[in-house]
N, C-alpha and C positions, 0 to 999 in steps of 0.2 A: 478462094475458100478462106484464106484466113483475114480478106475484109469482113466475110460473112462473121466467120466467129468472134473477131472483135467489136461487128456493130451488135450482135447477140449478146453478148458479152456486157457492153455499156447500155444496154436498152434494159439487164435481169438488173443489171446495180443500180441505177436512175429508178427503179420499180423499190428494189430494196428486198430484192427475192434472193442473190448470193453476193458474198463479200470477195471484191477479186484477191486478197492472200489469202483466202481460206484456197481458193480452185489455184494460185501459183502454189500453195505447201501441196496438194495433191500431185501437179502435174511433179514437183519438186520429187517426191516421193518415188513417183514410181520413173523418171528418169536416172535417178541418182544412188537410192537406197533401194528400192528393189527391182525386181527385172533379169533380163538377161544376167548380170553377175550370179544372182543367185541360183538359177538354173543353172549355169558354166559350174558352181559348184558343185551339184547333184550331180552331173554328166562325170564329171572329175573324181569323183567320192565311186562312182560306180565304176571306171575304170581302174582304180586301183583298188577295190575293195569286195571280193567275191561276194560274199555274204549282202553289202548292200545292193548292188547288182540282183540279185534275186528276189529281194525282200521287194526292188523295188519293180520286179516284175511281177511278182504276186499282189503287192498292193502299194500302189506309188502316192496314192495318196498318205498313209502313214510315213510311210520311207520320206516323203520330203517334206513332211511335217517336223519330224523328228532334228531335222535341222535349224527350224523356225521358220521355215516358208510356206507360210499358210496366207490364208484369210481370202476375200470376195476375188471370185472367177477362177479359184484355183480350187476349191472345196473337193471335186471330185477328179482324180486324174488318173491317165494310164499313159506307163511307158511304153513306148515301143522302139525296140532295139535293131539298129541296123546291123545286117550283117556281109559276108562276103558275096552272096547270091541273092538277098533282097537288102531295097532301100525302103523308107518310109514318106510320106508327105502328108503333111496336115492340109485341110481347108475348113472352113466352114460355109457349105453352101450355101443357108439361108441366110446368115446375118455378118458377125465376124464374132463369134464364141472363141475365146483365147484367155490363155491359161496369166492373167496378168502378175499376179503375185510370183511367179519363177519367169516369165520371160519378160514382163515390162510394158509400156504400150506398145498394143499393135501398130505395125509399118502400114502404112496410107497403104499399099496394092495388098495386103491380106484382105482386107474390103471392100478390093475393086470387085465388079460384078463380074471382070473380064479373068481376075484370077480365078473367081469361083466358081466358074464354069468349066473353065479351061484345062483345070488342073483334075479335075475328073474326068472331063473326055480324052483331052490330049495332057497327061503327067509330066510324059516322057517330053513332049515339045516346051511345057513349059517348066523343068529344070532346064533344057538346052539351053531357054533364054538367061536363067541365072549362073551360065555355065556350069552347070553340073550334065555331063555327059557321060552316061555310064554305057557299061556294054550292053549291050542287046539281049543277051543274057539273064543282065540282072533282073529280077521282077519288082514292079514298083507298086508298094500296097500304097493304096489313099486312104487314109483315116478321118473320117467326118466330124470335127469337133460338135460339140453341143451344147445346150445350155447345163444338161446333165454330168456332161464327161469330155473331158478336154485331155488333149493328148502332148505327148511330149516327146520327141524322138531323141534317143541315145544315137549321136553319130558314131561309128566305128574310131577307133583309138588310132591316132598316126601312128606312121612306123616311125622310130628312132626316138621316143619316148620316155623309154623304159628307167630312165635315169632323174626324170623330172617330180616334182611332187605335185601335191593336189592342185596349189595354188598356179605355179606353173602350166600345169596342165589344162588350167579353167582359163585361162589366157588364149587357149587353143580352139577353145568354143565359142561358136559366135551366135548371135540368135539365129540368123538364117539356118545354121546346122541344124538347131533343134526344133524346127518348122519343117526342116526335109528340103528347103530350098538350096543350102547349103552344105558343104561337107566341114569338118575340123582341119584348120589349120593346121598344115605342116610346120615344125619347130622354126624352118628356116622362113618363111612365109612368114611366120610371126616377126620374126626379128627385121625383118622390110621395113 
């Protein structure tokens, strides 16, 4: 794959159709300056913060504006909030719609055909494979991203926390958490 994209790559710049530091300042952007970090803040900002917590369950797209994380594939959003008796999981079955501006570029198997199938019929098999095994119990909603509305999961808050601040705390969040493939790092987990 990535001979494909480099001979692609050198075949659009030899044409004179893109300049390869304009697509490294993009790819720059969204690995370094936005992305996952900025999402881990909004998850953080929500667990210490009732009011945005709510605000950002009635309308997440404002709520994570209001921090400065806007702009293309993030325009419309909804959170959705894990709790003790339900988990969340995002896919997108048709194509790969993902909320770029809060989480970053998408991971290669959000993509795959094989997660996008999968993770609607079988959920529960395919967290097991990211190790997340929850109890039998727990009910696992799938949320269908879309070109319309893309979703973002609040993972539940670790225990032993309570002493940390936002920035700390964003440290705890990792993007898998907020895809639903993943849960929030334990403090001690973090510090490995």
């Amino acid at each position: 794959m990535e001979g494909r994209v480099r001979a692609l790559e050198t075949v659009l710049t030899e044409k004179g159709l893109i300049d390869p530091a304009a697509i490294d300042a993009i790819v720059e952007t969204y690995e370094t300056k936005v992305g996952p970090r900025n999402g881990a803040q909004v998850v953080a900002r929500a667990w210490v913060d009732a009011d945005f917590a709510d605000w950002l369950k009635r309308d997440a797209t404002a709520a994570i504006a209001s921090l400065g994380f806007t702009g293309r594939q993030g325009e419309h959003m909804r959170a959705v909030f894990n709790t003790g008796d339900t988990h969340n999981l995002v896919v997108c079955t048709l194509c790969s719609c993902y909320p770029w501006s809060v989480l970053g570029l998408p991971p290669v198997w959000y993509k795959a055909p094989a997660y996008r199938s999968r993770a609607v019929m079988d959920p529960r098999g395919v967290l097991a494979e990211f190790d997340v095994v929850l109890p039998e119990t727990t009910k696992i909603r799938v949320w269908d991203s879309t070109a319309e509305l893309r979703y973002l999961v609040i993972p539940q808050r670790p225990a032993g926390t309570d002493e940390l601040n936002i920035d700390e705390l964003a440290h705890l969040v990792t993007r898998d958490s907020m895809i639903g493939t993943g849960l929030a790092l334990s403090p001690s987990a973090r510090q490995k």
